[in-house]
N, C-alpha and C positions, 0 to 999 in steps of 0.2 A: 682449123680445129673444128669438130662435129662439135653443132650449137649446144646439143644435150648434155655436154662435159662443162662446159662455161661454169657449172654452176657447182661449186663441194657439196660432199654430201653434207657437212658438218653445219654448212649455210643451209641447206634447201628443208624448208620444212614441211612436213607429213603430206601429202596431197597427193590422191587419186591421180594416176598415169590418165584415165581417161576423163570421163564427164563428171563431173561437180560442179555445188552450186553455180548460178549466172557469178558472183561475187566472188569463187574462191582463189580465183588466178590473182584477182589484186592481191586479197591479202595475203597469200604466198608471196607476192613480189615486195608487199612493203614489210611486210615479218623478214624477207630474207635479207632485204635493203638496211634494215634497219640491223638485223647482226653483222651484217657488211661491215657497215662502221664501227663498229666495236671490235673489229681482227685488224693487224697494223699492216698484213700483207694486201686488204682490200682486195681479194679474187675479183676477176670478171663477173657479172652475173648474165644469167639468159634474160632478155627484154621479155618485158611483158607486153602484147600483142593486143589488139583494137580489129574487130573486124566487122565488117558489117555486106549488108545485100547489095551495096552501093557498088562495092570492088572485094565481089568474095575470093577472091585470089592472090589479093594484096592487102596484104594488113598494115595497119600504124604502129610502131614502136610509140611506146608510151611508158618513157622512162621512170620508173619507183620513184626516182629524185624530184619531181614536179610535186610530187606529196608531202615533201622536206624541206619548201623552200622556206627562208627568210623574206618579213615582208618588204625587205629593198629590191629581192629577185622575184617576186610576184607579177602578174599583168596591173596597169592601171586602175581596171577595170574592179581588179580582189580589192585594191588598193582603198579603192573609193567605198565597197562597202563596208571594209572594216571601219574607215571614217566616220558613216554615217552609223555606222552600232554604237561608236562614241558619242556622237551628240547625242545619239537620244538618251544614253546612258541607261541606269539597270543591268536587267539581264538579257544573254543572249544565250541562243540554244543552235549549236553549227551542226546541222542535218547532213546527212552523207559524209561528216569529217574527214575519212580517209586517214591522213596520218595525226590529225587533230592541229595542222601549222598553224591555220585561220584563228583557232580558239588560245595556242601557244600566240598569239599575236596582241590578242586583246586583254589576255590575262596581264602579259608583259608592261600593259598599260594603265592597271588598276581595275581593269572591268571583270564582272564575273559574273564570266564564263563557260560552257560545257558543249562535249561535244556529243554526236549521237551516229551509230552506225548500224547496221544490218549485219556487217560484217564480223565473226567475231575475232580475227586475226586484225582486222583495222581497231580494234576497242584493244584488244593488248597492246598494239604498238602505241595507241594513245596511252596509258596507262603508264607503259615503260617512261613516255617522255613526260609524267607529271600531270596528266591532263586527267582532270574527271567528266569521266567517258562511262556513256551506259550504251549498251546492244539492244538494238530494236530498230522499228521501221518508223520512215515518219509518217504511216496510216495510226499510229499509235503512239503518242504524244501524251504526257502526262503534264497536268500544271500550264500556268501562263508566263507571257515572257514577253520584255520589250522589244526583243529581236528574233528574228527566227532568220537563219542563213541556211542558203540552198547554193553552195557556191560550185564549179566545174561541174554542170552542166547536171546536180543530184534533180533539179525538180523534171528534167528530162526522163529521167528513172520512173515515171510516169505513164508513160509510153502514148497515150494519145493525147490530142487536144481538150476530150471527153474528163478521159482520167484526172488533168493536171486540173480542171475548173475543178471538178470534183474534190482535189485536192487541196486545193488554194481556198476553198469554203470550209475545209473543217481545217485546216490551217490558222484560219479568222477565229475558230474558238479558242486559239491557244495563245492568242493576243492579250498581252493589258490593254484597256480602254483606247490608249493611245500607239500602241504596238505597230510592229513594221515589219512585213517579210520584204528581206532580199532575195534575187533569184537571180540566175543567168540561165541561158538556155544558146549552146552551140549554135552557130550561124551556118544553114545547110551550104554544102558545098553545091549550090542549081546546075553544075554545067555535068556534074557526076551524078545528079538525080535524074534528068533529061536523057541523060543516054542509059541509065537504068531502066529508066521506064521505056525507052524503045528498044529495050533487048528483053524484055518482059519481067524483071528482074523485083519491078516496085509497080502496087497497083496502083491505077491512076485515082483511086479515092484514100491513096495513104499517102496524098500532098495535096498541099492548097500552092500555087507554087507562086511566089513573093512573100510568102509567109511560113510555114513550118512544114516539114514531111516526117512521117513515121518511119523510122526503120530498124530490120532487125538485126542487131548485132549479139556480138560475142567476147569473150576474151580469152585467153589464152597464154600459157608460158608453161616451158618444155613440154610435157607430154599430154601436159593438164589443159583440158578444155572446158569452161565454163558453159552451161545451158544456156543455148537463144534468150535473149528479151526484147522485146520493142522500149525505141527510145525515141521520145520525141525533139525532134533541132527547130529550129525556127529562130526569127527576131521579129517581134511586130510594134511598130510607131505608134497604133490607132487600132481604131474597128476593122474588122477582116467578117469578108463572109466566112460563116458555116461554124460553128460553135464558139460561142459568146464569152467571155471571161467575166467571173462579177467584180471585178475592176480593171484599174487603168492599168496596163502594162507601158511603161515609157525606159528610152536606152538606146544604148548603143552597140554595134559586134564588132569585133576582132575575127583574125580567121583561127583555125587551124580546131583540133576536137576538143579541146579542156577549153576555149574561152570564147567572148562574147555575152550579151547579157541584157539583163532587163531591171527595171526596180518596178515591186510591186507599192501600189500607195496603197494603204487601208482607212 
């Protein structure tokens, strides 16, 4: 079956055949994922596609459903920060939400809650499932909060090692006294950057290599192509030459593009 049929027209919503925002293919896939389940025949849908300078001719299937999981079907790693949003208790603010699971997780537990997205087809599907969800970036943050969550790889959404310190400092204003950003950040694939960079593909000053690389990716589903971004991967233990963090990043990775991770301490 031709992939561009997979999907009804009755599922698929509004979105430019060609370029739109870097953002719009997700939230086409989780607006279409998410009227998915509400039809009892459940059609096929088209995956939504991951691409980046690494393997521009082989993209990742990056299933909608990873956005809907339950936190039994989570990584570890989600696991452990929603944990730590509990002890410290308050409020949390989940940056990048996507389909708002993380904040449906903690709500579920008494905590409260909100999520926050760029996207605004990800801010309706939070909406649909209950969530109070506002649209915007997290350059623009209003208010303080005991938790700030950057979980599947949103503080990568960054794109340099530059940008994300830059980030992680006005971050720090939107802290209580005692406040705590979580963050994960994708664990590069070194053996697919190494042969990037000897095919000319990645310049050798947009990786530190043991530690993080810049790359430019995209997304995609059926005809729709979101605009280039730089995304920052990396994991780091300790101090790394070449741009500083103003604190401790400490953690651990898993592989594959949505997980792996860091906590920041403030």
């Amino acid at each position: 079956m031709p992939r561009g049929r997979l999907l009804t027209k009755a599922l698929r919503p509004q979105l430019s055949a060609q370029r739109c925002p870097a953002w719009g293919p997700l939230g086409a896939a989780l607006l279409q994922h998410w009227r998915r389940e509400a039809q009892a025949s459940k059609p096929e849908l088209e995956p939504l596609l991951y691409w980046s300078n690494l393997r521009p001719g082989e993209p990742e299937p990056l299933p909608a459903a990873i956005f809907f999981r339950r936190p039994s079907e989570m990584p570890a790693l989600e696991r452990h920060a929603l944990e730590l949003c509990l002890r410290q208790k308050g409020t949390v603010l989940d940056l990048g939400a996507g389909a708002g699971s993380h904040v449906l997780a903690l709500t579920s537990r008494g905590m409260e809650a909100e999520g926050m997205d760029v996207c605004p087809e990800a801010v309706e599907v939070m909406r649909l499932r209950g969530v109070t969800a506002h649209q915007g970036s997290f350059w623009k943050i209003q208010g303080r909060y005991d938790s700030l969550l950057l979980l599947m790889n949103t503080a990568g959404a960054s794109g340099s090692m530059l940008r994300l310190e830059q980030l992680l400092r006005q971050l720090r204003s939107h802290l209580t006294p005692q406040g705590q950003v979580l963050l994960d950040l994708s664990p590069p694939d070194w053996a697919a950057i190494h042969r990037a960079r000897r095919l000319g593909r990645l310049p050798a000053e947009s990786c530190l290599d043991g530690h993080w690389a810049e790359l430019t990716c995209w997304l995609s589903v059926w005809a729709a192509k979101g605009c280039s971004t730089s995304s920052l991967v990396g994991v780091m233990f300790g101090p790394a030459p070449g741009p500083q963090l103003p604190h401790a990043l400490r953690g651990s990775s898993g592989g594959g593009p949505c997980r792996g991770g860091s906590r920041l301490q403030s």
